[in-house]
C-alpha positions as CSV (number, residue, x, y, z in Angstrom):
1,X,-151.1,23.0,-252.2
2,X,-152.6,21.7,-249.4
3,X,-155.5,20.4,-250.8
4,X,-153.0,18.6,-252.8
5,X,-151.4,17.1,-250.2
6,X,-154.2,15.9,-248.1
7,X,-155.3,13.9,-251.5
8,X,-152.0,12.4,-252.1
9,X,-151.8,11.2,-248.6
10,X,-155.4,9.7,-248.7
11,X,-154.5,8.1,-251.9
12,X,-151.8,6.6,-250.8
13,X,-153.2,5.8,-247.1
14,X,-155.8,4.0,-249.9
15,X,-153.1,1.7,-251.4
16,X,-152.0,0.8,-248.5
17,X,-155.1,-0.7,-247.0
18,X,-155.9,-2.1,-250.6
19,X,-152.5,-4.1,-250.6
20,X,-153.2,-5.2,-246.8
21,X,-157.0,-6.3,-248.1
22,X,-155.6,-8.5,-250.5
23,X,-152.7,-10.0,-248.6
24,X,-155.5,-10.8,-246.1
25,X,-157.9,-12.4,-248.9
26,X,-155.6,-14.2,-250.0
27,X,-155.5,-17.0,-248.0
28,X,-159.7,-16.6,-247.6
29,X,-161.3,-19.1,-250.4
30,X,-164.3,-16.1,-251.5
31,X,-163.7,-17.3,-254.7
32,X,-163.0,-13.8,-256.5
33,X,-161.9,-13.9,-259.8
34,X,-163.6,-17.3,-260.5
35,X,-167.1,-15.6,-260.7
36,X,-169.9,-16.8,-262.7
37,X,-169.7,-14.4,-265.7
38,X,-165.7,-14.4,-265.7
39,X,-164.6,-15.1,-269.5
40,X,-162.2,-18.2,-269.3
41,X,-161.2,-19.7,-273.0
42,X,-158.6,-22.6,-272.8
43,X,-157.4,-24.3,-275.7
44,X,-154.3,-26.4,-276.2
45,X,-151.5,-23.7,-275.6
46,X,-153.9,-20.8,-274.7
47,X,-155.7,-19.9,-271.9
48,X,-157.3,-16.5,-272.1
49,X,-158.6,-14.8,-269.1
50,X,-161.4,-11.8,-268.4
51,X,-162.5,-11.3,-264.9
52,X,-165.7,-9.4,-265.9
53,X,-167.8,-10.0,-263.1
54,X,-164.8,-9.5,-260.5
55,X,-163.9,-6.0,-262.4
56,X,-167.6,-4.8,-261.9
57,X,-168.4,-6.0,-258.6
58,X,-165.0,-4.6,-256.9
59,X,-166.1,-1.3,-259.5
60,X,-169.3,-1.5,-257.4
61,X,-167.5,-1.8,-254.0
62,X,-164.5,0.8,-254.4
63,X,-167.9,3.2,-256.1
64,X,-169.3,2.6,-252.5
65,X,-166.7,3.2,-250.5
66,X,-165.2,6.0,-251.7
67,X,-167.9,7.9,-252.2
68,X,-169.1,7.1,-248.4
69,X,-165.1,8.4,-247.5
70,X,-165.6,11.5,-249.4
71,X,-169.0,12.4,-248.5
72,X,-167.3,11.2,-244.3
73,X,-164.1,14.1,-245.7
74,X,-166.7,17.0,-247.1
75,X,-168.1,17.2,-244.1
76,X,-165.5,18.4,-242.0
């Protein structure tokens, strides 16, 4: 059980610092989600949306990151 409860409280100490990320960029013009290789269709009543460059390169990022914070939490 406690291993349980050290990975609930990582993933949710995760969240947290996700939602305060994207409060933060937010106001910052990186231009995520308007990526060169993002699917936008707009017709006259339609507008149809895939962020397919944004999913993989924030895939890329979290891939880094949490592999770095588990590798930082096996050590121990």
């Amino acid at each position: 059980m406690g291993e349980l409860a050290k990975f609930l409280v990582l993933t949710g100490v995760m969240l947290i610092l996700v939602g305060l990320l994207l409060m933060v960029f937010e106001k910052l013009p990186l231009g995520l989600g308007r990526l060169p290789g993002d699917i936008v269709i707009k017709r006259d009543n339609f507008v149809f949306y895939f962020p397919l460059a944004t999913s993989l390169l924030l895939s890329l990022l979290l891939t880094v990151l949490l592999n770095l914070l588990f590798l930082f939490l096996s050590r121990k």
